[in-house]
C-alpha positions as CSV (number, residue, x, y, z in Angstrom):
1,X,29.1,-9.9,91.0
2,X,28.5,-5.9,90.2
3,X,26.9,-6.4,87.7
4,X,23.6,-8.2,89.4
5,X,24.1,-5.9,91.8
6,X,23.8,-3.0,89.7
7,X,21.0,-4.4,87.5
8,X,18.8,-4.8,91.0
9,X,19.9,-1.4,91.8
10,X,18.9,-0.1,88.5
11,X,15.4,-1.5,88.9
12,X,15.0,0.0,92.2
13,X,16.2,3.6,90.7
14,X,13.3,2.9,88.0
15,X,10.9,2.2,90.7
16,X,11.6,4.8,93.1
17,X,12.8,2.3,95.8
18,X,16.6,3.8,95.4
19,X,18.4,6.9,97.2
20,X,21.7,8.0,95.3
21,X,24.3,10.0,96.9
22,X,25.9,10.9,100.4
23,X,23.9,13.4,101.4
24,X,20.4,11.6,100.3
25,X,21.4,8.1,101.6
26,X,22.4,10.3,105.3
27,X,19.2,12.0,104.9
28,X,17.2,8.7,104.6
29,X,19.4,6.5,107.4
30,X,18.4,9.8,109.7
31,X,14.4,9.4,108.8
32,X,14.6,5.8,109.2
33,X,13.4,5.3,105.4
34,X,16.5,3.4,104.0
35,X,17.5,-0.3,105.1
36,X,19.9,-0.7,103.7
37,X,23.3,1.0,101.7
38,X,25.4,0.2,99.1
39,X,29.1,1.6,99.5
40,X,31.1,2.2,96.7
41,X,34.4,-0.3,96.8
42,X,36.4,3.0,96.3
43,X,34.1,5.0,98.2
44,X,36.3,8.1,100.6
45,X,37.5,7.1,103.8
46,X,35.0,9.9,105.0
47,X,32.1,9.0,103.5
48,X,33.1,5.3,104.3
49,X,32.4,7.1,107.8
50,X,29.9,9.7,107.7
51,X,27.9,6.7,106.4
52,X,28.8,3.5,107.7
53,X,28.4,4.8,111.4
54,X,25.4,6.8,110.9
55,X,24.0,2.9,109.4
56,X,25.7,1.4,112.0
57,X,24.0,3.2,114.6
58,X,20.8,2.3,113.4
59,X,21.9,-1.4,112.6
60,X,21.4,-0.5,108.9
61,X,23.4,-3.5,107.1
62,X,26.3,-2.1,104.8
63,X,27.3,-3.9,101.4
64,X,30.6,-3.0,99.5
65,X,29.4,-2.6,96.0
66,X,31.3,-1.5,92.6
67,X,33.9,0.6,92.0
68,X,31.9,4.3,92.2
69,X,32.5,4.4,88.4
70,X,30.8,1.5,87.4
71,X,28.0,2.1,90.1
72,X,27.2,5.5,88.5
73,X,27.0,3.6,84.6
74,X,24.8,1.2,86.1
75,X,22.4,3.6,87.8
76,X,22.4,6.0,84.6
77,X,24.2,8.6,86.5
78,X,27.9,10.2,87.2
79,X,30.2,8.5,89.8
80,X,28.1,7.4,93.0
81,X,29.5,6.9,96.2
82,X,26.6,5.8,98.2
83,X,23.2,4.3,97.2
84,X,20.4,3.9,99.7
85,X,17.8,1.0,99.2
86,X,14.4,1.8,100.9
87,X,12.7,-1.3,100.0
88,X,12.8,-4.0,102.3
89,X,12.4,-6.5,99.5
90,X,15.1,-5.2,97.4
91,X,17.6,-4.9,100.3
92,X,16.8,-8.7,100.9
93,X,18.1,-9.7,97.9
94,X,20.4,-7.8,97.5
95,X,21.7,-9.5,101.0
96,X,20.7,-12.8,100.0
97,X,23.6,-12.1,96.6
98,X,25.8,-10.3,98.6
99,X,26.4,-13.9,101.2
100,X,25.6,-16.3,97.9
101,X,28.5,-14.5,96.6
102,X,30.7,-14.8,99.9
103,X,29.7,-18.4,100.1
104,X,31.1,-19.2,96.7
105,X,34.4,-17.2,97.1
């Protein structure tokens, strides 16, 4: 499950299509550039809200990812609590897994 997930994440980083962090994926739901965010599955209940309303609000959709540990591995950085996508084609697929996954569970 992650791992895909963190693989197509990974490929976005290389490509420039990924925001990491908080305050970078907040900055990007605000300018309308991401759509959509990855979550952490041990992200803080605060950023859990500083995030997930802020996407919310601009019907951003929200996926539970990773632990923040393995998130960070996969992206090639420390722990991450929030990525941003800002590709529409990524975010698709990374949908499309996201309810594959959910249909097979």
């Amino acid at each position: 499950m992650s791992t895909r997930l963190t693989r197509l994440l990974g490929l976005g980083v290389r490509a420039g299509n990924v925001v990491i962090g908080v305050a970078g994926v907040r900055a990007g739901l605000q300018r309308s550039k991401v759509v959509c965010v990855v979550l952490a599955h041990d992200a803080s209940q605060r950023t859990i809200e500083k995030v997930g309303r802020l996407a919310a609000a601009r019907n951003i959709p929200v996926l539970r990812g990773p632990t923040a540990l393995e998130l960070g591995d996969g992206l090639g950085k420390p722990p991450v609590q929030a990525v941003g996508v800002t590709d529409p084609a990524l975010a698709r697929g990374l949908i499309a897994d996201g309810d594959s996954r959910n249909s097979e569970e």
